[in-house]
N, C-alpha and C positions, 0 to 999 in steps of 0.2 A: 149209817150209810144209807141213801137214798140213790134208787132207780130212776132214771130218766131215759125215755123212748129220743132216740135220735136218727135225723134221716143225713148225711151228709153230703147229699151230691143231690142238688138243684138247682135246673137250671130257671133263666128269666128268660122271657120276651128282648134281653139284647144278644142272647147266641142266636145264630140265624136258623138254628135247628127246632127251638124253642116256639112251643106254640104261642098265636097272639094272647090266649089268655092268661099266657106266666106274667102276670104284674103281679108286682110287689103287693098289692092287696087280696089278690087271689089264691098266691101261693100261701101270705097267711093264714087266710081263713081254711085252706083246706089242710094246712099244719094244726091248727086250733081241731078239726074234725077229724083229724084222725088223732090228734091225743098227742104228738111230739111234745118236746120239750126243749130239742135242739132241732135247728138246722143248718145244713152246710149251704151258701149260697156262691157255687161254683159256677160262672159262666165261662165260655170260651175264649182265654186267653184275655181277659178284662172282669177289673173288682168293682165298675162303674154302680151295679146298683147294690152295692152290699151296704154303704152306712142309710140310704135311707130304709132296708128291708128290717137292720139292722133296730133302728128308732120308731117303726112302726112293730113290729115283732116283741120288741120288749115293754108296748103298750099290753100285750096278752099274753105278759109272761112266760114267753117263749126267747131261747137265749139264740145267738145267730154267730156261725164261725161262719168268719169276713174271708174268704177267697176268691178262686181258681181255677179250672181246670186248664191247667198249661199244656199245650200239643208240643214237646219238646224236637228236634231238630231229627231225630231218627222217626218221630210221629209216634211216639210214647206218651197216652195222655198222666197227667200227674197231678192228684189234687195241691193244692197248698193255702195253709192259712196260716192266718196272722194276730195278735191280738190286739194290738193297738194300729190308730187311725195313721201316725207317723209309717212303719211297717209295711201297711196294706199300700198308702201312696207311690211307698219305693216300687212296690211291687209292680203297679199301673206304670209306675215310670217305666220300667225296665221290660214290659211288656210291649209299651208303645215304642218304645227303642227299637226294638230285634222283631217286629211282627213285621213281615217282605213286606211294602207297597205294591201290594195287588190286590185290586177290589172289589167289593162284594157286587155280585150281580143279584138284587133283593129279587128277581124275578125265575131264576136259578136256587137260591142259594137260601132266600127268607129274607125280612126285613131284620137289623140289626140298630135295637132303639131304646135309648132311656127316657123312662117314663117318671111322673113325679105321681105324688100320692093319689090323685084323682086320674091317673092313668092321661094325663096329657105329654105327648114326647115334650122332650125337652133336647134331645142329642140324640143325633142318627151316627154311628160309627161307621164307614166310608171305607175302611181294610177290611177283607174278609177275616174275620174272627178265627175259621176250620184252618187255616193254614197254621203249619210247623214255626214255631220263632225260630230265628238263627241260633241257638242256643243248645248244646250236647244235656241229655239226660241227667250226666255226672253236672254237668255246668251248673242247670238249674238247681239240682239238688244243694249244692254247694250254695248257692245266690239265698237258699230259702234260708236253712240252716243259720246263714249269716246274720239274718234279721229275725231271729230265735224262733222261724216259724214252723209247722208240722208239714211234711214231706209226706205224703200217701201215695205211690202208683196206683191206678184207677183201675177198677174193671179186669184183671191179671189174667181172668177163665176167657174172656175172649178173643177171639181170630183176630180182630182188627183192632189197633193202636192200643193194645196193651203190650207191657215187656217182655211176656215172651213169645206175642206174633213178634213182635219189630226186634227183638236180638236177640231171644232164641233160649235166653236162661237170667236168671237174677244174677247180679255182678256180683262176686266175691265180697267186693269193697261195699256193697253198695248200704245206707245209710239210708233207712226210711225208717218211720215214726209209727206204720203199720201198713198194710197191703189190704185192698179191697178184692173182693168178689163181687160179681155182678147178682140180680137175682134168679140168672137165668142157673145158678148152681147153686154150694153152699160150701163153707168151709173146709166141711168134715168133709165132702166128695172131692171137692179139689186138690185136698192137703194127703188124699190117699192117692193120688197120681206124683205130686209133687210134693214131699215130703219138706224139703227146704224151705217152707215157707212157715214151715210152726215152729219157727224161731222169730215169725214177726205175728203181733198182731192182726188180727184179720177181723175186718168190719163187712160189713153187709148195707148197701144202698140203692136207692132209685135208679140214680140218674133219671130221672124226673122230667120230661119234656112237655108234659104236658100234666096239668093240674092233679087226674085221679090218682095218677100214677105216684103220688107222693106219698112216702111212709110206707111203699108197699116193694119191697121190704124194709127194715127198720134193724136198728143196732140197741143194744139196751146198756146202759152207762151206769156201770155203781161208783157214785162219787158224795164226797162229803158235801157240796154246795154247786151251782151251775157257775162255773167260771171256767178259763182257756186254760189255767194251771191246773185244773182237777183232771180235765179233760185229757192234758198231756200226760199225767200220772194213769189214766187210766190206760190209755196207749199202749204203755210201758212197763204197766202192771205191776206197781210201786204202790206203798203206803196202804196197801190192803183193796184199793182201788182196780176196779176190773171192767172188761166187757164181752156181752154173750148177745150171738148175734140171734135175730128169729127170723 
């Protein structure tokens, strides 16, 4: 079993949150400088720059979960990834479907922009990305599941647009692949308030908005080889496969 450092929630230069320097070559290189092996490339409510982050990334050996962060309809953010190219598109489809038409004000809000490998835009996104999709919690969860992909609710220890500011408790029913903590806590302090949740997986991420802030903190992946099946097994804590956040 081999160890791999992984950050799973990074955003790019197309959420309008996201600093100008998250391009896909930046965010590599300072994956490569802090030693990753995985990255998650979540932007808001759009997979637009995950297959080139994706092909430039596995130039340095570094493996990339092609996602999401989805603002669900109660404003529950919710990572989700994918592992194949087919999957990920449904995903964009179904994102540009249910995101309202109302627009980003880049003088408000940030500019919202896909860049190609030499950091030239190529595509300005024109809906504001921060809004809710018309879409319920359980819905999305359901939509991901369907295209066999990993369902994370994001960030759970904080006040705003996690599941239990916006509804108040984790749903009975509810079907996730693991639950994040933000860096601003840790596991073991969270899971001693809320005890319900050490029946799920719990990871440890950025959310990343700006370059340094990548890998700090980090999740650590014991799996037999870097692939989206190892990665699910470790989740789920199957086949001897595990993970321990720092």
């Amino acid at each position: 079993m081999k160890t791999y450092r992984a950050d799973l929630h990074i955003h790019t230069v197309l959420s309008p949150c996201g600093d100008l320097d998250m391009s896909p070559a930046n965010i590599i290189s300072e994956a490569v400088k802090k030693g990753l092996d995985i990255i998650g490339i979540t932007d808001h409510n759009s997979t637009r720059h995950c297959k080139l982050i994706t092909k430039m990334a596995a130039e340095k050996g570094i493996f990339v979960m092609q996602g999401a962060e989805i603002t669900t309809k109660e404003e529950v953010h919710c990572l989700a990834f994918f592992e194949n190219t087919d999957a990920l598109n449904k995903l964009q489809e179904y994102l540009d479907e249910n995101l309202p038409d109302l627009m980003n004000d880049p003088s408000i809000f940030g500019p919202q922009v896909q860049v190609d490998e030499t950091e030239n835009i190529i595509y300005e996104e024109k809906k504001l990305l921060l809004n809710a999709i018309n879409k319920s919690f359980k819905e999305v969860e359901v939509f991901v599941h369907g295209f066999n992909g990993l369902f994370i609710p994001a960030h759970i220890d904080r006040k705003k647009n996690s599941i239990y500011s916006q509804l108040g408790f984790l749903p009975a029913n509810m079907n996730a692949d693991a639950l994040e903590v933000s860096k601003a806590s840790s596991p073991e302090h969270f899971t001693a308030t809320h005890p319900e949740i050490s029946d799920f997986s719990i990871i440890r991420s950025s959310d990343s908005h700006i370059p340094e802030n990548i890998g700090i903190p980090f999740t650590r992946f014991y799996l037999e080889n870097l692939s989206f099946s190892e990665i699910r097994q470790a989740l789920q804590r199957v086949n001897s496969r595990k993970i321990v956040t720092e």
